[in-house]
N, C-alpha and C positions, 0 to 999 in steps of 0.2 A: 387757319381754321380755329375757331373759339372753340376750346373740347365743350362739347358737352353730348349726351345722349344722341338727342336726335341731330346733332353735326355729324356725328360720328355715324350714325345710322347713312345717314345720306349721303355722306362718304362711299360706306361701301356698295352703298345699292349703285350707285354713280358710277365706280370705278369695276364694279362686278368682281373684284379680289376675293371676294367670298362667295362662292355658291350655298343657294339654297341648301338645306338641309344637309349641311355639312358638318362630319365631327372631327372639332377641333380641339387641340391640345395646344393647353395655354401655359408657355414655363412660367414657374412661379417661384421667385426667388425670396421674396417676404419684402424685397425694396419697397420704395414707393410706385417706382414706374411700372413695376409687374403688378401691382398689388392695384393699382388705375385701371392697369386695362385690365385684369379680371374684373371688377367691378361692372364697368362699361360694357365688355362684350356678355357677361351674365345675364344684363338687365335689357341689351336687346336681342337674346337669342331666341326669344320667341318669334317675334315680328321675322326673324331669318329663317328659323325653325331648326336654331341648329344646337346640335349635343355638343355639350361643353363640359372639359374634363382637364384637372389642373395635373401635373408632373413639377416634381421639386427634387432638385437632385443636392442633397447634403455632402459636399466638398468636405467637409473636416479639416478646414486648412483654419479656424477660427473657435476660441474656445466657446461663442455664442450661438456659433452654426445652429447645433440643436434645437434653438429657443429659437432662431428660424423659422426651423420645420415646424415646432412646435405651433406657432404662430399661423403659417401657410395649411396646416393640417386641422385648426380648429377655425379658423376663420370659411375655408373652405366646406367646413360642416354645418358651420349657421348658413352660410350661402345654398347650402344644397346641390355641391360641386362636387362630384368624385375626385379623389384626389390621388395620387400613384408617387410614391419616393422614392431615389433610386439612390444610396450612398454609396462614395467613391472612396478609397484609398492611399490617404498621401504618401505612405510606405512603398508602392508603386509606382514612385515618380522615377521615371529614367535617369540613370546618372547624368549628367551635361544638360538636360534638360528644364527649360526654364517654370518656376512653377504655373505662371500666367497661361504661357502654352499648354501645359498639358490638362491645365482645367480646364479650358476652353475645349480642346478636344475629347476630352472625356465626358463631360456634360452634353455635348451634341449627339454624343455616341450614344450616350445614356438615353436622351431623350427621344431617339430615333427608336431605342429599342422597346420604350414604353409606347409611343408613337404605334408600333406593330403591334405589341403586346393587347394593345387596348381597340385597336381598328379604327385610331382617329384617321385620318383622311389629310391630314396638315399641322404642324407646329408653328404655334404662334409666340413670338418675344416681343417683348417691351422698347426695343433698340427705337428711342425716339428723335427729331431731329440736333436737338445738342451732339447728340452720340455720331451723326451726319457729319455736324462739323467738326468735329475731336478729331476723326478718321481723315479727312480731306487734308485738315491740315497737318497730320503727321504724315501723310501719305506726299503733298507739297516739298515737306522739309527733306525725304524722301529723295526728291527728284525723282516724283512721278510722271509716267505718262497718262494718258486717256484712262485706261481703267481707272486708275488712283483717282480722278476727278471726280468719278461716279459716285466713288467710296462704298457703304455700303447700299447691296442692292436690296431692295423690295423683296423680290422672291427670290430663291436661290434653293434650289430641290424640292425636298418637303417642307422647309423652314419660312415663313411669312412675319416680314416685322412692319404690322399697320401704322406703326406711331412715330414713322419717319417724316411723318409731314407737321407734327406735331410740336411742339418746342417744352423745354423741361420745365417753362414758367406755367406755360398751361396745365400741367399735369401737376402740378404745383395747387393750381388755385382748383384744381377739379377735386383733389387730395381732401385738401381743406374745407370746401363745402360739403360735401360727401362725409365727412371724418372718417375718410379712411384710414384703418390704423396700417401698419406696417413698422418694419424695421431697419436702419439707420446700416451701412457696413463701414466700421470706423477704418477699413483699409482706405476709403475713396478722397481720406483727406490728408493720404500720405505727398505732399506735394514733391519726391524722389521719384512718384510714376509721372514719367512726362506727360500720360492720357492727365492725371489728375492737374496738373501744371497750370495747362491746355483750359481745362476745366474752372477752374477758381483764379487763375491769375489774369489769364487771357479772354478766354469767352464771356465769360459772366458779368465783368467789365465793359467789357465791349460789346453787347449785347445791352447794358442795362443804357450805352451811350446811344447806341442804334436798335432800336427795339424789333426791326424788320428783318438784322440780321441773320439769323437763323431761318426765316424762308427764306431770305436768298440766296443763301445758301440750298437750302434743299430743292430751287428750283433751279440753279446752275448744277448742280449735279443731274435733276431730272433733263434736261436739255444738252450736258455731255452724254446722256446713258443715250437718248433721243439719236445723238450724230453718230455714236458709236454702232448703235445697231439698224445704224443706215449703211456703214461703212460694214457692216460684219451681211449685208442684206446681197452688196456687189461680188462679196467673194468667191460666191460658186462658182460666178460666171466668169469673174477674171481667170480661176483658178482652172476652169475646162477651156479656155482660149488657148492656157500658156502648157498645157499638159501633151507629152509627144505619146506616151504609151504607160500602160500601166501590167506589167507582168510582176506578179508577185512571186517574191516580196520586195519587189523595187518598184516606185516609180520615177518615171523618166519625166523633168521640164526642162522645156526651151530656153536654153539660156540667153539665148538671141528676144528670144517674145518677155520672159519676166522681164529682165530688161528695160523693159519698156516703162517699167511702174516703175513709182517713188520706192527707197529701199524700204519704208514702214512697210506697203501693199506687198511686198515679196516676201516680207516675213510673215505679213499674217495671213499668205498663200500657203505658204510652207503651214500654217498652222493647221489652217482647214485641212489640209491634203492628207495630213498624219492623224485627222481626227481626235485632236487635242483635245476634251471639253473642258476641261479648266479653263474659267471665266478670267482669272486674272492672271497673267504673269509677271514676277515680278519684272522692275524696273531693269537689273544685270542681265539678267536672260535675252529683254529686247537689246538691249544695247551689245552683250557678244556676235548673237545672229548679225546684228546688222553689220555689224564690222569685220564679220566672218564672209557676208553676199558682198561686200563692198571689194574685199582683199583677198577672198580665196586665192588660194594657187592651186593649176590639176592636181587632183592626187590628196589634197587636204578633206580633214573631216571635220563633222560638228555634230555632237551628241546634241537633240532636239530635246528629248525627254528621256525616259529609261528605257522604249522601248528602239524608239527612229534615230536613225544614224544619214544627216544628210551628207553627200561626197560629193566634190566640185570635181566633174571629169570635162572628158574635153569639147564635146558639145550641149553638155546635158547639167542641171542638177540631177543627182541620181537621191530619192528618198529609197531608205532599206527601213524593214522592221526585222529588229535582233531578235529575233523571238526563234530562229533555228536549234535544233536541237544538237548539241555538241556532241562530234565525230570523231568516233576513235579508230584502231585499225583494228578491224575485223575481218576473219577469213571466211571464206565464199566455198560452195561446194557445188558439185555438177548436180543436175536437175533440181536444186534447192531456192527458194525463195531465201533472201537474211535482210532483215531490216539493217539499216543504213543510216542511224542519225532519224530525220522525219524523209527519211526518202526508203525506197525497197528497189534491192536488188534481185536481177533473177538473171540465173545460169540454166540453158536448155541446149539442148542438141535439137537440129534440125536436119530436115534429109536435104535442103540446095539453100542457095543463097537468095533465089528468088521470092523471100518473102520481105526483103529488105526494101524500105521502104525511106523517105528523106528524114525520117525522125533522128535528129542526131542523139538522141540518146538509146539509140538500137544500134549493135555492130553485131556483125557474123565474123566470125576469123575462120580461120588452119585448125582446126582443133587437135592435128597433130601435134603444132607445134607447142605445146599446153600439156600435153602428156605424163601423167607421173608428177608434174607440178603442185605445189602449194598458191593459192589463188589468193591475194588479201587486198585487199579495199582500204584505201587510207586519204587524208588530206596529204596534197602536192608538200614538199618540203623544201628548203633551201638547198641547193647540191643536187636536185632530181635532174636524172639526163634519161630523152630517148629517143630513136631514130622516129620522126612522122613519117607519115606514110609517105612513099615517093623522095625521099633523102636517101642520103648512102650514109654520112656520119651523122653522127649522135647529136643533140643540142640541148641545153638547157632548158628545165621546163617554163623557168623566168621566163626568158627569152619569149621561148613559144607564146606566152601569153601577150607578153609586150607586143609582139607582134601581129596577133589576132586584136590587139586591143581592147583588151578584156579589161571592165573597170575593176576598183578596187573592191570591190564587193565581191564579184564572180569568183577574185582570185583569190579571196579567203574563204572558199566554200569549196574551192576547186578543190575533186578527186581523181586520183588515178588509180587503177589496178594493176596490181603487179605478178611476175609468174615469177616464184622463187629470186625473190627480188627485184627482179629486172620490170620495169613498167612496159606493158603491152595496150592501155587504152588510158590517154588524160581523158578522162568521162566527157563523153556531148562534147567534142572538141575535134582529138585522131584519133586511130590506131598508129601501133606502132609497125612500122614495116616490116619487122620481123613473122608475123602474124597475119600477113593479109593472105586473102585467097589468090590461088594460083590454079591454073590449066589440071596442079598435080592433087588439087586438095581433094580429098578421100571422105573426110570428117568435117561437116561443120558446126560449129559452135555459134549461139546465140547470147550476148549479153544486153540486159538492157535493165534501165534505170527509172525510176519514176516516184513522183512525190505520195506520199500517202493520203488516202483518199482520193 
């Protein structure tokens, strides 16, 4: 695309990336590339009918910054542009963190806030297609997958960068006919940043050898973005084929039906399933998962994110989200409700047994046998023994669950209640025999368990 006005007009009526009368919010750094497309988007916001409003966020990381702003704040005055500043603090850079990072995320932070502040509708950057290929190919060197290919996307939340299709020679000679003034950042000719390297040693070169370059690049990107969200289009349906139940907070898959797919489709089952929205993951992430579905053994784990913990058990992936609230040992009183971690406990006396129903998380006992007792609610521990129901000797609670076959998830949420130490119910699981009803029971007790809300 030849930049000019009405290319660029036709562009977006074509592509509909911009709605009518929409307010936009243009970063404006004082480069040339921002300082382009204000121009351009200025001068056809009529013909769109849309409100146009510049944001500049002064990093202070350069002793020119200011003459920046200054720049970006008077140009945007002869224009007729509202304009909004937002300065950032290099004294607040995290220790170990790198400066590049935390500008990057501070100015988007910043500019989302002004974004709200002002009721634009969309943030627009100057990211043109040179910046396409600088990304691709660090992402390459990388050893990236399919995302890395895409590089950056077009849309991505609030944020819109039109001038991915664009190339920097264009905006170059739009600059120059226009006399757009703007300002130079003497950082972008440090050839130590590998982006600048990329930039001046590699593309510019090679770009002035092959002039097409740079759209083909940004149309092999647009046609991996194409495959990729053909591929992200199947996953519901592979992802409810291979799904055996979903009881929260776990979900249960087939490990017989996933299976079936290539180990890429099972990871980026596992993704959809846990509701990931992070668009890219890096390159280690895909590569542990997979080598994790490839080699699991039962009984192993794999932290997805910081919430999902997937467990290879022994017919199932089992998805968990860690989001429980951590359980301590708390004591239980008669006729009293006590919260329990995200769960609520209640103790009640009842006149017979007959309102017992299959819910295993309801028992009635002996209430005799409870008598005078201290009552406390705790997670299972290593060393716990107790008779189940219908044994004569004692057994391990290990054990017990080994052989109910309780995954590894259940058994570190497992609780038991104890009378004066001694355990009388591994929760939703037995009683203990000591405590069951009998011909003689007089008194009985009601316990039972339930998640909150």
């Amino acid at each position: 695309m030849h930049l000019t006005k009405d290319t660029f007009l036709s562009h977006i009526q074509k592509t509909g990336i911009i709605k009518n009368r929409t307010h936009i919010l243009i970063a404006v750094s004082g480069g040339m590339d921002s300082m382009v497309l204000l121009h351009i988007l200025k001068h056809i916001s009529k013909e769109l009918e849309l409100t146009v409003s510049a944001g500049h966020i002064n990093h202070h990381l350069r002793e020119s910054s200011d003459e920046d702003q200054n720049l970006v704040e008077d140009i945007c005055r002869d224009w007729n542009v509202p304009t909004f500043v937002n300065s950032l603090n290099p004294k607040e850079i995290p220790q170990g963190e790198s400066i590049e990072a935390w500008a990057r995320k501070e100015r988007y932070s910043a500019l989302e806030n002004i974004r709200t502040d002002v009721g634009a509708d969309t943030i627009i950057t100057a990211h043109h297609g040179n910046d396409q290929v600088e990304t691709i190919l660090m992402h390459l060197a990388d050893g990236c997958g399919l995302d890395g290919l895409i590089g950056i996307r077009t849309k991505r939340g609030n944020i819109l960068r039109l001038f991915l299709t664009v190339s920097r020679t264009e905006i170059e000679m739009y600059a120059r006919l226009w006399k757009i003034p703007f300002r130079e950042d003497e950082t972008n000719r440090d050839l130590a940043h590998p982006r600048n390297y990329l930039r001046h040693e590699i593309i510019r070169k090679w770009e002035e050898k092959y002039p097409s370059l740079i759209h083909g690049f940004v149309k092999t990107s647009e046609q991996v973005s194409e495959t990729a969200h053909a591929l992200e289009s199947i996953i519901p349906k592979l992802a409810k084929s291979v799904l055996s139940e979903e009881s929260f907070p776990k979900v249960y898959i087939s490990h017989t039906r996933i299976k079936e797919h290539p180990v890429l489709l099972q990871s980026m089952i596992l993704k959809y399933l846990i509701g990931d929205s992070e668009i890219s993951w890096r390159r280690h992430r895909w590569d542990k998962l997979k080598q994790f579905l490839k080699t699991a053994k039962t009984g192993q784990t794999f932290r997805l994110n910081e919430k999902w913990v997937c467990l290879r058990d022994r017919e199932y992936w089992l998805l968990e989200e860690d989001s429980s609230i951590p359980i301590e040992e708390v004591t239980v009183h008669e006729n009293k409700v006590t919260n329990v971690g995200d769960s609520i406990f209640e103790w009640k006396n009842v006149t017979s047994a007959c309102k017992l129903d299959s819910n295993p998380m309801r028992e009635i006992i002996d209430g005799e046998k409870i008598n005078n007792k201290t009552l406390v609610i705790r997670p299972w521990m290593a060393g716990d023994e107790f008779t189940p129901l219908g044994m004569n000797g004692t057994k391990k609670v290990s054990d017990f669950l080994v052989d109910e076959k309780i995954d590894l998830f259940s058994k570190k949420r497992q609780l038991v209640l104890t009378a004066d130490e001694e355990i009388i119910w591994v929760c939703g699981r037995r009683i203990s025999d000591e405590v069951k009803l009998t011909k003689e029971t007089m008194r009985f007790v009601e316990f039972s368990l339930r998640k909150k809300g």
